[in-house]
LONUTI-272911 format. One record per atom (N, C-alpha, C): residue in three letters; x, y, z. Coordinates in steps of 0.1 Angstrom, whole numbers, plus 5000, padded with zeros to 4 digits. Example, Ala and Ser with C-alpha at 12.3 -4.5 7.8 and 13.67 -1.06 7.14 Angstrom:
ALA513249435078 ALA512349555078 ALA513249675078 SER512849785071 SER513749895071 SER512950005079 
REM end
This chain:
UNK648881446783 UNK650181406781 UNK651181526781 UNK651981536771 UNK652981636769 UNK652381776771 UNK651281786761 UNK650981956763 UNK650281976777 UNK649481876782 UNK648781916794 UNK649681946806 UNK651381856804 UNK652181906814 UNK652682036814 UNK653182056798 UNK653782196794 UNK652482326800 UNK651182286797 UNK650582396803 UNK650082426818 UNK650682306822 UNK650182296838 UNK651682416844 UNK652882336836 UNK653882386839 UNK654182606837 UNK653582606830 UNK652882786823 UNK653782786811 UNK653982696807 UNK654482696788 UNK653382726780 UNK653582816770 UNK652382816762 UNK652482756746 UNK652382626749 UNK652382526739 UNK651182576722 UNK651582636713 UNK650582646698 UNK650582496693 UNK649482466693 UNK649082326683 UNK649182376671 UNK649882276660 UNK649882346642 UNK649582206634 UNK649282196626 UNK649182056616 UNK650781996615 UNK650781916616 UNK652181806613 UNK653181906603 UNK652281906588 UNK652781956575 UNK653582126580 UNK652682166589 UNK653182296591 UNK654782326603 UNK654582186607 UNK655482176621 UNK656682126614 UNK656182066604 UNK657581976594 UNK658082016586 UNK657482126586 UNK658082246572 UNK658882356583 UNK658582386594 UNK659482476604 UNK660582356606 UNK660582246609 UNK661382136610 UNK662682126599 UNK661982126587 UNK662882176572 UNK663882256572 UNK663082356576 UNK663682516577 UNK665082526586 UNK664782466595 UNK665982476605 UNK666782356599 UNK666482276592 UNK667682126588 UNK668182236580 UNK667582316570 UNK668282316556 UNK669582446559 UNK669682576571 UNK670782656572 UNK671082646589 UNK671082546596 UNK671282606613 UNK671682436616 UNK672582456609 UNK673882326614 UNK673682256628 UNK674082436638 UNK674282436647 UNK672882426657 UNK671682426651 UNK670182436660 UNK670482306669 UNK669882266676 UNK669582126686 UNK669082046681 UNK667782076669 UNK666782006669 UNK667481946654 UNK669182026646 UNK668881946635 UNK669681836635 UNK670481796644 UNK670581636640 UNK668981506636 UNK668281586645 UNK666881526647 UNK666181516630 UNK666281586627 UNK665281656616 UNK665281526606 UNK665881436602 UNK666081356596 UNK665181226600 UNK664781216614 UNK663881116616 UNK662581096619 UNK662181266611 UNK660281276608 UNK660481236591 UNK659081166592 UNK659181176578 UNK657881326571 UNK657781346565 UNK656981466560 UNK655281426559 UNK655081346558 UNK653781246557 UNK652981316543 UNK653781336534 UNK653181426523 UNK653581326509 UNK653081406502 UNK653781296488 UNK655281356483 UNK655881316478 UNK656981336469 UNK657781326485 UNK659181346480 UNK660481306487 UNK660781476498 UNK660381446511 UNK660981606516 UNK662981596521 UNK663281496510 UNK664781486516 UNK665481596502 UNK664781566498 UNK665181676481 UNK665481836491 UNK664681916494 UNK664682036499 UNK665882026508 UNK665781926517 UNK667081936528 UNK668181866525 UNK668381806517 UNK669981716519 UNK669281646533 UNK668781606534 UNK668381516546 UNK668181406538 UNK668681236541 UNK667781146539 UNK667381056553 UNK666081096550 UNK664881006562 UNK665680886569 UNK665580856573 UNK666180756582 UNK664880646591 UNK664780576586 UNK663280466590 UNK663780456607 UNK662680406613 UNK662580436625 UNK662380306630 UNK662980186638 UNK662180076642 UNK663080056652 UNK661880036666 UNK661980036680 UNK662379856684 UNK662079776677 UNK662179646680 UNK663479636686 UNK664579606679 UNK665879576690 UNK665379646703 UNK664979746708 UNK665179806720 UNK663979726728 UNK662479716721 UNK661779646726 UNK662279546732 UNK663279426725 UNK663679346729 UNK664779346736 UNK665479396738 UNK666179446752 UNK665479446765 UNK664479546762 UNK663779586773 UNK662879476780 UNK662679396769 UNK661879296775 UNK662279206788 UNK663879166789 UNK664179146801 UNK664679226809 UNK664779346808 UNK664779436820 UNK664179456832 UNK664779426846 UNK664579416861 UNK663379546863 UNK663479606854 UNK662279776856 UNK661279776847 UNK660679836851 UNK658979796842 UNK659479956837 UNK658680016824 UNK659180146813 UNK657980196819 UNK658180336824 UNK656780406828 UNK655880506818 UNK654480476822 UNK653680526808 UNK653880676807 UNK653780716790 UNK653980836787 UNK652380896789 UNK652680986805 UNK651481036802 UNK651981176815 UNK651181236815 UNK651181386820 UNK652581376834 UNK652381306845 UNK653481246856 UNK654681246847 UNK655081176837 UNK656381136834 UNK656981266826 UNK655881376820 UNK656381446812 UNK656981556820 UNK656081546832 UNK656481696842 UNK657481676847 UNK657681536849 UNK659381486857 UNK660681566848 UNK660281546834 UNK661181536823 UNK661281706820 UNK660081746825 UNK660081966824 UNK661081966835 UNK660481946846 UNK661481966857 UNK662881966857 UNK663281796852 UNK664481786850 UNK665381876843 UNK664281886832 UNK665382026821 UNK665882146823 UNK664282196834 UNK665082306836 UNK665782316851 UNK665882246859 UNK666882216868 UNK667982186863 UNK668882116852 UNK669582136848 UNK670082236837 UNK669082366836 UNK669282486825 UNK669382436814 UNK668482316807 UNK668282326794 UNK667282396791 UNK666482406799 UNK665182456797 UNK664582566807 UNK664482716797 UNK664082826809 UNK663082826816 UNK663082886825 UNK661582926831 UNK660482956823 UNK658582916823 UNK658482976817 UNK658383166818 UNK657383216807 UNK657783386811 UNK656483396823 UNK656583486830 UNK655583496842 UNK654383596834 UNK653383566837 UNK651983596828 UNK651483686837 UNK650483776833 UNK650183876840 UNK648483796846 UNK648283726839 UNK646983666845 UNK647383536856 UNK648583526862 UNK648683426874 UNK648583526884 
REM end
């Protein structure tokens, strides 16, 4: 899926535990207004006990797909599976439009 495109693509994607990804997640909600990712930050939940909206002024925001499911259900286009094809379309895309850089050129290609 995602990481197999990102490394096909020469991104060098680190796997980390959720808790650890969600805590760099934190970090950027709680002083970087201005980051990309922190409007987002509010719709992981922490998968831990006690409340991670305390630390950020964030409150979680529940997540349910249904309305759109059902939308979608009569739509004239079938939704294409999320799998390694759709993700590389979506690398490409980004950085053909400069959201997303090259990656760095490696001395072992």
């Amino acid at each position: 899926g995602l990481f197999a495109a990102c490394r096909a693509a020469g991104y060098s994607i680190q796997r980390v535990a959720y808790e650890q990804w969600h805590g760099q997640l934190r970090a950027i909600a709680q002083g970087q207004k201005d980051h990309p990712l922190y409007p987002l930050a509010a719709l992981f939940s922490s998968r831990s006990e006690g409340d991670a909206s305390e630390s950020t002024g964030l409150q979680e925001v529940p997540f349910d797909c249904r309305n759109a499911m059902t939308g979608l259900a009569a739509a004239p286009f079938d939704c294409p599976p999320l799998d390694e094809t759709l993700f590389t379309t979506y690398l490409n895309a980004l950085r053909k439009s400069g959201a997303l850089k090259p990656p760095p050129v490696s001395a072992s290609h």
